[in-house]
KEPAZA-114641 format. One record per residue: residue in one letter; x, y, z of N, C-alpha, C in turn. Coordinates in steps of 0.02 Angstrom, whole numbers, plus 32768, in hexadecimal, padded with zeros to 4 digits. Layout:
% KEPAZA-114641
aXYZXYZXYZ...
This chain:
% KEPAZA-114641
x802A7FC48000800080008000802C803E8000x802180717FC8804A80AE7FC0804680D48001x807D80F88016808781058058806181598052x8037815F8072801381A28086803E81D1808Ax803C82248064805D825A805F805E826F80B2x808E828180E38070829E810F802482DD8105x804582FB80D38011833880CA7FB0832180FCx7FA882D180D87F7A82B480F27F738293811Cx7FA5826581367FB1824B816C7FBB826681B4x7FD782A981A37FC682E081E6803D82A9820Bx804E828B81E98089826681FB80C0824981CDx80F9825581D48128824781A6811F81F781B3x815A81D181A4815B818A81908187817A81D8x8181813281F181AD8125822781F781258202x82388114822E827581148219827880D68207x82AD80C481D882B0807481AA82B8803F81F1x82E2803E821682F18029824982AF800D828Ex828A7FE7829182527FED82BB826E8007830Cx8270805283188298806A8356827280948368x826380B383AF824180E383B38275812583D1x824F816183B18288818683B5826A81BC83E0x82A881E483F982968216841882B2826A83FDx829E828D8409829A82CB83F582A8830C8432x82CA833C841F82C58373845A82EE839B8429x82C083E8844782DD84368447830784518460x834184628463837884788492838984D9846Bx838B84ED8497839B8538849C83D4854584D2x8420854F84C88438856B84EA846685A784EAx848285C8851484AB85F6850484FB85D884E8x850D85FA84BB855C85FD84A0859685F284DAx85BE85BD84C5860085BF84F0861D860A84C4x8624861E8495864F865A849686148694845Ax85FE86B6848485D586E8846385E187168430x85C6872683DC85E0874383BA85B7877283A8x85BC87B68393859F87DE836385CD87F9833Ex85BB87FC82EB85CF881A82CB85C1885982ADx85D0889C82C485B288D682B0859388D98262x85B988C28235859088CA81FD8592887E81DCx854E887081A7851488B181A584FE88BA81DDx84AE88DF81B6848988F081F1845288D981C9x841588D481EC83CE88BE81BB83AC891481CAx8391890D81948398895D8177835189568195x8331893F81B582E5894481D582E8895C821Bx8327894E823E833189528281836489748295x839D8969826283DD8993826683FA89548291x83FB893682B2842488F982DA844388D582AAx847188C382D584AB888082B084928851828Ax848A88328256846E87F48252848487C7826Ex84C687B5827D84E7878582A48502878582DFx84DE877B830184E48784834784D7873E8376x850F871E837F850086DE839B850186F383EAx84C286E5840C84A386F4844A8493869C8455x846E8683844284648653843F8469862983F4x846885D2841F8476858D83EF8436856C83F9x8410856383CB83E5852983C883F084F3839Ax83BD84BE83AE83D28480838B83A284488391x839B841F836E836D83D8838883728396838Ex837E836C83CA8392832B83CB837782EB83C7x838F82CE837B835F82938375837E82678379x8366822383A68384820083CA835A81AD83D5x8377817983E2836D812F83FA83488155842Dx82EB813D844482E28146847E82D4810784A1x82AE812084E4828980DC8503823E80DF84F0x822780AD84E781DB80A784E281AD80CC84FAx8198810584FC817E812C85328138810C854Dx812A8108858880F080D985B380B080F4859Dx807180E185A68054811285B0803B813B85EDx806C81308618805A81728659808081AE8646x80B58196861F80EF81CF85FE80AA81F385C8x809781CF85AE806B81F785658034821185A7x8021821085D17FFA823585F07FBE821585FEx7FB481CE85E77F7681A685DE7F4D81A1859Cx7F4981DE857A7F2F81E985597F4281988507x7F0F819084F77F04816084C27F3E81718471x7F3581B1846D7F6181A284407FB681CD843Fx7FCC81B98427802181D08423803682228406x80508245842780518285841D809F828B8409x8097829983BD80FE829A839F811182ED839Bx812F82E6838D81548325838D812A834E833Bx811F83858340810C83C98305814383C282D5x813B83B38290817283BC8275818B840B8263x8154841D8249814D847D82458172849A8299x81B884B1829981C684D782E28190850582FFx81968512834381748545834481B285888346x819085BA8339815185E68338812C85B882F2x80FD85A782E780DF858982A380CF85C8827Dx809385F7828A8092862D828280D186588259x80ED866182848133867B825F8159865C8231x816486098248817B85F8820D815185EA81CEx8115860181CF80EC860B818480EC861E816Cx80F686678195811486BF8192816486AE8153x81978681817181BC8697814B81CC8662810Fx81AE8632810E81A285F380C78191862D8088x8159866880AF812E868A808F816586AA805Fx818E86E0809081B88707807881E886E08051x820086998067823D8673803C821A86827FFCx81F286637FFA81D8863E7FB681A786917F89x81A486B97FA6819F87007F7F815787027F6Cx810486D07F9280E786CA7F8C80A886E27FAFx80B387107FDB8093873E800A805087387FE7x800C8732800F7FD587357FFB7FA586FC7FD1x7FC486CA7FDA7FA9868C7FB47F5B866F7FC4x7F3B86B480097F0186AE80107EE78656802Dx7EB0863D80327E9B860380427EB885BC8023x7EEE85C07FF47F1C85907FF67F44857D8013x7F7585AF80227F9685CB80667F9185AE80A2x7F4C85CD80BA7F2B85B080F67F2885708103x7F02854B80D77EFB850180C77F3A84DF80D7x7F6784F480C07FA984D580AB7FD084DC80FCx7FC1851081137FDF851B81597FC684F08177x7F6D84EA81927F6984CC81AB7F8A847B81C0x7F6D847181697F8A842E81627FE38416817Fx8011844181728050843981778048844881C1x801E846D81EE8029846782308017842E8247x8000840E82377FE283CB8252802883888264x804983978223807A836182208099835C824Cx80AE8316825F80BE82F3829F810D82DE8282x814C82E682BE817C829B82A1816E827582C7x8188823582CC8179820D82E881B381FB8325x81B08225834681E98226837C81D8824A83BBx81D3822783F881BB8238842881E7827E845Fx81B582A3845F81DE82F38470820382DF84C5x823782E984E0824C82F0851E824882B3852Fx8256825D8506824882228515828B8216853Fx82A181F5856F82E481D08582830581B48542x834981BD85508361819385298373814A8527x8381811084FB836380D0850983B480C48509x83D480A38554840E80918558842C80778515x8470807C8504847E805684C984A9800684E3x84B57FDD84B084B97F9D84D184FD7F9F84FFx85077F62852185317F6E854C85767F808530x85A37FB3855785F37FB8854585E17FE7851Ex85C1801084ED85C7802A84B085A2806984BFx85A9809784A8858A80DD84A4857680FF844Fx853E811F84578526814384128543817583F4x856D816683B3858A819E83A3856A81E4838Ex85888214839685688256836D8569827B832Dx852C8290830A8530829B82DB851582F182D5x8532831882B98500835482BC850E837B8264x84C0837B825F84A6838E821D849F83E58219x84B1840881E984A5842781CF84748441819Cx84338468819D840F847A8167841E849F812Ax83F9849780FE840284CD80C283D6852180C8x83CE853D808783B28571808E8353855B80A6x8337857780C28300856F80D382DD85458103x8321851C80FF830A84F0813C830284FB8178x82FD84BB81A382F284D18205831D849C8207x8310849F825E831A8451827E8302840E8270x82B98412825D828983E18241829183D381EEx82B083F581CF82AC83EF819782BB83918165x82E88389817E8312835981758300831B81AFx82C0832481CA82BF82E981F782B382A881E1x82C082AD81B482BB824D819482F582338190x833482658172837882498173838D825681A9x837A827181E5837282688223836B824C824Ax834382428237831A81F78271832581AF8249x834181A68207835D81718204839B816C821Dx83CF819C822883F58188825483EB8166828Ax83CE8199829983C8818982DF83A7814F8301x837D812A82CF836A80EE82CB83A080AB82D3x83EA80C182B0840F809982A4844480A182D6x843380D78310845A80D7834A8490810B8355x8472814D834684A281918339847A81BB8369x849881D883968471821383A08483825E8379x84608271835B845A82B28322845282E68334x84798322832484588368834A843D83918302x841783A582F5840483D282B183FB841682DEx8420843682A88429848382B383F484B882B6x83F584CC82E683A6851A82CB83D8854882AEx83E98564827C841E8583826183F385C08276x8424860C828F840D864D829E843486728275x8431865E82348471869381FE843D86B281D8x840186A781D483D686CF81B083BC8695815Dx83CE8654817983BD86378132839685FB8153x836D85F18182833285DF81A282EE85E7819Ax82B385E48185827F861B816E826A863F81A8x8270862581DB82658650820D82808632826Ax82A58659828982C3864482C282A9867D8303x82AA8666832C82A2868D836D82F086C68384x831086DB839C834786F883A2835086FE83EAx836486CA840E835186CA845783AC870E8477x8398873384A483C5875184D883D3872D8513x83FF8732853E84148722856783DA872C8596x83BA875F85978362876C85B98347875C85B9x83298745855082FF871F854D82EC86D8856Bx834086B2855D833F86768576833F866785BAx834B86A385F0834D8693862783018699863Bx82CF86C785FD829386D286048274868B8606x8292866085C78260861E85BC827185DA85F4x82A985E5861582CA85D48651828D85DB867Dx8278861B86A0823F862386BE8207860C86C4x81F0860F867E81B58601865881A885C0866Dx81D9858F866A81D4854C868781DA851B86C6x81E6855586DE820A8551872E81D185118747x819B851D873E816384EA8758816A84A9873Fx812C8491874C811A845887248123845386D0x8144843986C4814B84338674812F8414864Fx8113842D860E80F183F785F1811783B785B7x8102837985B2813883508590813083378553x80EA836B853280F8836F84F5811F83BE84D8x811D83CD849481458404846780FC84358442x80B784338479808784528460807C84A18471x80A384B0849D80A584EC84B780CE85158488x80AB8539845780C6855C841680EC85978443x813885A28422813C85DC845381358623841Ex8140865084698113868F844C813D86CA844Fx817286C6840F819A8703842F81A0874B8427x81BD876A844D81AD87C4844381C387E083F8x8192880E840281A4882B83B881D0883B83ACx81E68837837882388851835582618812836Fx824A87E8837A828A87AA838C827A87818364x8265878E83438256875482F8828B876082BCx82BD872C82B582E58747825E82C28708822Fx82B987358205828C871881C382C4870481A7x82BA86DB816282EA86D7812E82F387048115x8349873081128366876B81108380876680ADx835F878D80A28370878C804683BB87E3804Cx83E287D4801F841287F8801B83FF88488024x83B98850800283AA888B7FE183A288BE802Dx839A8871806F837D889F80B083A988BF80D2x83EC88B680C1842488CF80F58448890680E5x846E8930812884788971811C84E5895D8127x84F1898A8104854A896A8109855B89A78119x85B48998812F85E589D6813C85DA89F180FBx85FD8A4180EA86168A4B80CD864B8A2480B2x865E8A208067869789FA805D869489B6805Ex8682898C80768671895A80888658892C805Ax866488EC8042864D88CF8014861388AF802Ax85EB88CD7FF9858688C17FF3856D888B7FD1x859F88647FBD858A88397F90857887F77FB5x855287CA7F788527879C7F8B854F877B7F9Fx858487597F7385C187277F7885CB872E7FD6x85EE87857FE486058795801A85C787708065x8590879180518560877B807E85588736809Ex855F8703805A855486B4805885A1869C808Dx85D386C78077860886A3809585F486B180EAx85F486EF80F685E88707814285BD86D1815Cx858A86BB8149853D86848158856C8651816Cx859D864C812685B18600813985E186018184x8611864481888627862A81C886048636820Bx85BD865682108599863E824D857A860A8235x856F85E68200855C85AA820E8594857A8231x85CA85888211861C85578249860085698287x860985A88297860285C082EA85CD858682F6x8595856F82FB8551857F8316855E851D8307x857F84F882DE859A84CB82F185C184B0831Bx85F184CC831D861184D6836185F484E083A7x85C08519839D859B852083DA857184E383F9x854D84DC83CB851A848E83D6853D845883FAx8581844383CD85A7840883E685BF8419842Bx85D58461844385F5845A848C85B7847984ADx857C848984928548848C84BF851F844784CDx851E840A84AF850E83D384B2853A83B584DCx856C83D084CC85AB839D850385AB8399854Cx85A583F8854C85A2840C858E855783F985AFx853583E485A384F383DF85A984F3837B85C1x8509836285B58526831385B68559830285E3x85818338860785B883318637859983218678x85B882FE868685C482F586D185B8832F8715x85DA836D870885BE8394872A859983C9870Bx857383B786D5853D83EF86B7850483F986E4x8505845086E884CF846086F0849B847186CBx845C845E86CC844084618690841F84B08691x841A84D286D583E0851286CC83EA854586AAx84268541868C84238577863D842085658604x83F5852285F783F1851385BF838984F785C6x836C85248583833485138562831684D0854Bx82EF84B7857082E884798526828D848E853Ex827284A88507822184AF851D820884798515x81D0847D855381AF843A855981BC841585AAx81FF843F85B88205840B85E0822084428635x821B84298661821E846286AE8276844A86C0x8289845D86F882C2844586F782C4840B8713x82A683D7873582AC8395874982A6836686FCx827B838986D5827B836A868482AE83688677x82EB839D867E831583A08644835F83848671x834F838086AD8384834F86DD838A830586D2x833A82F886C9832D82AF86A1835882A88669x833982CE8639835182B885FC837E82C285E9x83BE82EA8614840682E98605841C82A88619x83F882958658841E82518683841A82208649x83F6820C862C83CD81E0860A841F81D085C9x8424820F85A8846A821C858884AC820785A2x84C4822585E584F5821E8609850A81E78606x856981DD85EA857F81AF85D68575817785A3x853B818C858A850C81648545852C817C84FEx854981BB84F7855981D484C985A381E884D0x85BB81C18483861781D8847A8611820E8455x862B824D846A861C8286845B8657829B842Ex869D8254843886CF8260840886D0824283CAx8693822B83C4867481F88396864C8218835Cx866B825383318642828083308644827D82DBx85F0828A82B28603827F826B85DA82BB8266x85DC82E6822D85CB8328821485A9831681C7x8566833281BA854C8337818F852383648183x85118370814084E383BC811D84BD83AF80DFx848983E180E8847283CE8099848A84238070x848A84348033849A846F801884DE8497803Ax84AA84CD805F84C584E6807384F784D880C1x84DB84AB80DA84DB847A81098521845680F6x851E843280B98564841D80AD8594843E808Bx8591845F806E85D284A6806B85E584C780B2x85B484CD80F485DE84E2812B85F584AA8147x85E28467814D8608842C8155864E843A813Dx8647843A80FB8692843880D486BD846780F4x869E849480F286B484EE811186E284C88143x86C384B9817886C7849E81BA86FF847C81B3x8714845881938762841B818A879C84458167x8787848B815A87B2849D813D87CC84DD8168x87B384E9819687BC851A81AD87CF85218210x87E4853E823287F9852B828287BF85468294x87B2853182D7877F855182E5877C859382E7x872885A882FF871F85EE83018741862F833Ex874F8602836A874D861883B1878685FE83DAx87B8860983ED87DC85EC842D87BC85D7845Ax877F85EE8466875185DE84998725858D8480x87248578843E87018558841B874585038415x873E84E28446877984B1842E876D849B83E1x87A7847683C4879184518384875D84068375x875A8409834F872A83CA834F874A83998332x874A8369833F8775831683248737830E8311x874482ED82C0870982F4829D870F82A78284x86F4826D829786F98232827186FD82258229x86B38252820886AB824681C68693828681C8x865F8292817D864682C8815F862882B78137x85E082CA811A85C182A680FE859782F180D6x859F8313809A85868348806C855B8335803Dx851D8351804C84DA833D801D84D183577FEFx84EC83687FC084E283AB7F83850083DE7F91x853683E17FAB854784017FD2853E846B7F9Fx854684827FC5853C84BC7FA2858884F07FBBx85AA84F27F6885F285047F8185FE855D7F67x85C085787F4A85C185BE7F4185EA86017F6Cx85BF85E17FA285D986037FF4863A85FF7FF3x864885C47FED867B85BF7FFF86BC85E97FEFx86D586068008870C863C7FDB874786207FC1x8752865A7F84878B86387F4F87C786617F4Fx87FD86477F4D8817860E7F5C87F085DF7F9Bx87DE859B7F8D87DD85757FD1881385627FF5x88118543803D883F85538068884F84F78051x889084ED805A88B284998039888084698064x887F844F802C8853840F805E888783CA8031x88BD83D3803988D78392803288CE836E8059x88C9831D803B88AF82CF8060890282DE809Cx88ED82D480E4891182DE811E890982B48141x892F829081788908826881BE88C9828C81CBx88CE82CA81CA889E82E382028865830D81E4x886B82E6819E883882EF8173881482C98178x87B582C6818A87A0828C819E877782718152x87748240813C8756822B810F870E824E80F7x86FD825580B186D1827B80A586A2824C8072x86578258806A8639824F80498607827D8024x8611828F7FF085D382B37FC885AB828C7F9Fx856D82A07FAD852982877F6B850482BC7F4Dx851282C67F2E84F282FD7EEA84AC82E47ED3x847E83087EC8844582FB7E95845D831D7E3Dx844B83117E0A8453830E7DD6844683437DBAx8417837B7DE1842E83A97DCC846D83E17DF6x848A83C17E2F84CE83DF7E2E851183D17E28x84FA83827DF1853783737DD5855283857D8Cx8500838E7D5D850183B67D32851B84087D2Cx851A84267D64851F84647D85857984607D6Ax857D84847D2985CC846C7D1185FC84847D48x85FA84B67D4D862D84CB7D7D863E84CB7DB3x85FE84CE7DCB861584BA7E108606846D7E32x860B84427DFF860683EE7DFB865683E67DF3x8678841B7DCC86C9840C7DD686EC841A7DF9x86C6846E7E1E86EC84737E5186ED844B7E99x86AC84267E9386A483F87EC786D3839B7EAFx86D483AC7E8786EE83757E6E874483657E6Fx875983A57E6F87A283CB7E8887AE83AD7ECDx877883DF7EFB878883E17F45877C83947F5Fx8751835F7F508742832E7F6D878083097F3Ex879D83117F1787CC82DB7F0C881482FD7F34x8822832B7F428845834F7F568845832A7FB4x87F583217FC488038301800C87FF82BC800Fx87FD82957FBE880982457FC287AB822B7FEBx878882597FE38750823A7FDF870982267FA3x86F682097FBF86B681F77F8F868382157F77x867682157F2F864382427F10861482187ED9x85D7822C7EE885A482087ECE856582277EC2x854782137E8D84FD82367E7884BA82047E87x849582157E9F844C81E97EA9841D82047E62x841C81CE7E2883F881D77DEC83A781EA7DDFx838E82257DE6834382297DDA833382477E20x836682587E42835282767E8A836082C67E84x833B82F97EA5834B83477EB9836983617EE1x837883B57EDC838183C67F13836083CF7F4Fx832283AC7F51831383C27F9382EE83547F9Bx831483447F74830B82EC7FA6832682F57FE9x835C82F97FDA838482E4802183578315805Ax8324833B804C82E88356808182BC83228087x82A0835E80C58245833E80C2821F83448092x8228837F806C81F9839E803A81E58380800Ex81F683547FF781DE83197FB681A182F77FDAx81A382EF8002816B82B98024811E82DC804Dx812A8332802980F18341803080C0834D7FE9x80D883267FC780B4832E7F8F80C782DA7F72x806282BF7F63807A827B7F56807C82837F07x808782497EF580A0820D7F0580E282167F3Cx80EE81E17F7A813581D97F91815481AB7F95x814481887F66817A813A7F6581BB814A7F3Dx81CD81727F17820C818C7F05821581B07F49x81FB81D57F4B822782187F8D823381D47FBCx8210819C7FD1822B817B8000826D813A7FF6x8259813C7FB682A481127F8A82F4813B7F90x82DD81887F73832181A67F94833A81AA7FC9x830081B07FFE832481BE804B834D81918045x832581588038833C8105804F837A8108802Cx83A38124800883CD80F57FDC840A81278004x83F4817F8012840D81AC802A842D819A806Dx8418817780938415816980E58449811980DCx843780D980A6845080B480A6849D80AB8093x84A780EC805585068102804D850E81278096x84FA8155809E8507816780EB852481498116x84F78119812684FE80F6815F853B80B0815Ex854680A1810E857A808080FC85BF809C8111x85B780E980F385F781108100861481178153x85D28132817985EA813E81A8860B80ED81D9x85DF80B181B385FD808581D98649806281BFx8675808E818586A880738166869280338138x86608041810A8667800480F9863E800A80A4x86458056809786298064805686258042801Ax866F8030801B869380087FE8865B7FC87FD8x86557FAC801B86307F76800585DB7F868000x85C47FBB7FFE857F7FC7800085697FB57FB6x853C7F7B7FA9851D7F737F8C851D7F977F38x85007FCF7F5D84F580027F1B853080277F06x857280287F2485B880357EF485E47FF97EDEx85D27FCE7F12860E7F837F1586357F6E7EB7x85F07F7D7E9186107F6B7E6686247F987E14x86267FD97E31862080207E06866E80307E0Ex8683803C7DBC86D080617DB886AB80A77DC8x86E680CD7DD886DA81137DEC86DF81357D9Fx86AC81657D9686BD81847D4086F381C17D34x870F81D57D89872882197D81871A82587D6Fx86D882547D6986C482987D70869C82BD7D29x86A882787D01869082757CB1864482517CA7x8614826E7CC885D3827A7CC385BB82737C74x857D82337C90856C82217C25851D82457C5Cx851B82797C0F84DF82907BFA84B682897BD2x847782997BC3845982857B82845582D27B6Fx843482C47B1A843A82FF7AF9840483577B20x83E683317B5D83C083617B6683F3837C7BB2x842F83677BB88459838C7BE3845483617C34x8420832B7C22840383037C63843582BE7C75x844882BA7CAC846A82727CB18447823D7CA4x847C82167C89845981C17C7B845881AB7CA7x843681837CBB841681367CE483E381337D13x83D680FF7D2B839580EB7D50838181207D6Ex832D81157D79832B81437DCB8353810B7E15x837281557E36838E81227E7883C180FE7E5Fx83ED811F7E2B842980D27E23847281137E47x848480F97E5F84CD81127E7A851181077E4Cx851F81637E22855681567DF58597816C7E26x85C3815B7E1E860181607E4A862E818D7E19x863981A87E34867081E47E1F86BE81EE7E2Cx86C381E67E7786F981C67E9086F7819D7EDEx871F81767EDB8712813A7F09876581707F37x874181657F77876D81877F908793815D7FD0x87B1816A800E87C381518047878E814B806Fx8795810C80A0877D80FA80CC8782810D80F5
């Protein structure tokens, strides 16, 4: 039976893995706080980049939740895939997509998309992992438009297969819409919860005006004098608070998992502070935090790349020992030219890219990616008849979804090969020469072969 669009189902699909998963919101403040005077968003005159706060979302192996945990109630309450503010983020899909006013389609369509469920239980314990062994970490990166939720399928199939995942709330202005928490605010939502907490993610939050950043288009920002205004310039700046705000997550997750963490300056809504004492314990010592693999989609994987090529942001910010790396289309525009050497090193950690077909066709910058990944001795590959926005959720709100659910599947299965060292033998490359980078097209400029067939480009290190 064809698998129901969420759109109608009101629920995405479970993870391949039969696991039940858990889910949580985390908001905390920065180990090393940044603003950058310029730009400015020409609406407010403020910084656009102003790291005050790190958010993020953790999807994870849970425990079965009881039903005294669900509250009694008969049926199962999952996590919103739409973040909140919902409202706001409709507000800025609106503005991405340049479609203001779409009247009672609109509406319809909101509704409907508010409804959608993942299937991952909000503030669940985490489900010990087997004996001797701990869950490694993975933390994802979004593209332009995305959230935290965006990507919860290649998400939560991880995490199905025994990863705990952090996905980024990115605050660079390429989000459709984010909250902008202060050191006030958050000590505000600190308050807010001081009581009894509730242990679902239904309590939409509600924040003060002017603390909303929409998706920031070039045209909105105000610069120095002198100063380069350009788009190129803009994209690069994004990309290095997106590094920062990686960095932040990983040693705000860390510190949050220690032994002597305190948890009362850190957010997770939904939950009071005996909630969130739980659900750190639940973690504690469960997770190898040096165990650590990095992945992105677009834009997401160009600051990945960014990220291996560059020291950190901060003295304050240790480095990250990065196992692997794993770039979804990656999007290398941002990146500035000259790039910084990424010759194959020890301490270069193995890399994987998967391209969709139209950004391998993409002549130029299919070579310049084709440069840099042979340059770090890793692997490059195209998924045949797939888009840029598979490796999302977004395919699977519009049916038919038995393709959109063939890509995840094939997306998550090289993945999960790579990260376990063992690509080589995965099925769908085991027996493919690498072509080098010499892409067969047909006369209409389109790659040849199957839908879902995996062409290899270069076969890289393990």
């Amino acid at each position: 039976m064809p698998l129901l669009s969420p759109i109608f189902s009101s629920s995405f699909p479970p993870p391949p893995n039969p696991t039940s998963l858990g889910y949580a919101h985390i908001l905390s403040p920065p180990l090393a706080p940044h603003v950058l005077s310029s730009p400015t968003l020409s609406s407010t005159s403020k910084p656009l980049f102003n790291t005050q706060c790190v958010g993020y979302a953790v999807f994870y192996p849970a425990v079965e939740p009881s039903r005294r945990w669900w509250g009694g109630g008969s049926g199962r309450r999952w996590t919103r895939w739409l973040p909140d503010p919902t409202v706001e983020m409709e507000r800025g899909y609106e503005k991405f997509l340049g479609r203001k006013g779409l009247g009672w389609i609109l509406r319809v369509l909101s509704y409907l998309i508010g409804r959608m469920t993942v299937p991952a239980a909000p503030l669940a314990p985490l489900s010990p992992p087997p004996s001797g062994s701990k869950y490694p970490l993975v933390i994802f990166s979004h593209g332009l438009a995305g959230t935290r939720n965006t990507y919860s399928q290649y998400c939560s199939a991880l995490a199905s297969r025994g990863f705990v995942v952090l996905a980024l709330e990115h605050r660079d202005g390429s989000a459709p819409a984010v909250v902008l928490h202060t050191a006030e605010s958050l000590s505000g939502r600190l308050a807010s919860v001081s009581g009894e907490g509730s242990l679902t993610d239904k309590t939409e939050e509600k924040p003060e005006k002017g603390s909303v950043l929409y998706y920031v288009k070039h045209t909105e920002l105000g610069w120095k004098e002198e100063e380069d205004s350009s788009l190129t310039h803009f994209r690069t700046l994004q990309l290095k608070a997106r590094v920062r705000e990686v960095y932040e997550a990983y040693h705000s997750f860390r510190r949050l998992l220690a032994a002597e963490a305190d948890v009362a300056d850190v957010v997770m809504p939904g939950a009071d502070g005996l909630k969130k004492k739980e659900w750190a314990e639940s973690f504690r010592d469960h997770v190898d935090v040096e165990e650590l693999y990095l992945t992105g989609h677009s834009f997401g994987g160009g600051t990945m790349m960014h990220l291996l090529q560059t020291p950190s942001p901060s003295e304050h910010l240790p480095a990250l020992t990065v196992r692997r790396c794993i770039a979804l289309d990656p999007w290398l525009e941002p990146l500035p030219l000259p790039s910084a050497s990424t010759e194959s090193s020890p301490s270069m950690p193995p890399m994987l890219v998967i391209n969709s077909p139209g950004f391998t066709v993409w002549t130029d910058h299919f070579e310049r990616l084709r440069e840099m990944v042979q340059r770090m001795d890793g692997w490059l590959m195209t998924l045949t008849g797939s888009n840029h926005q598979s490796f999302s959720d977004f395919p699977l709100l519009v049916p038919p979804t038995g393709k959109s659910i063939l890509f995840l599947s094939r997306f998550h299965e090289l993945s999960y090969a790579f990260i376990k060292g063992r690509l080589a033998q995965c099925p769908l490359v085991v027996s493919q020469d690498a072509d080098e980078g010499k892409v067969k097209v047909d006369a209409k400029g389109k790659m040849v072969g199957k839908v879902a067939e995996v062409v290899l480009h270069l076969r890289g290190k393990e």
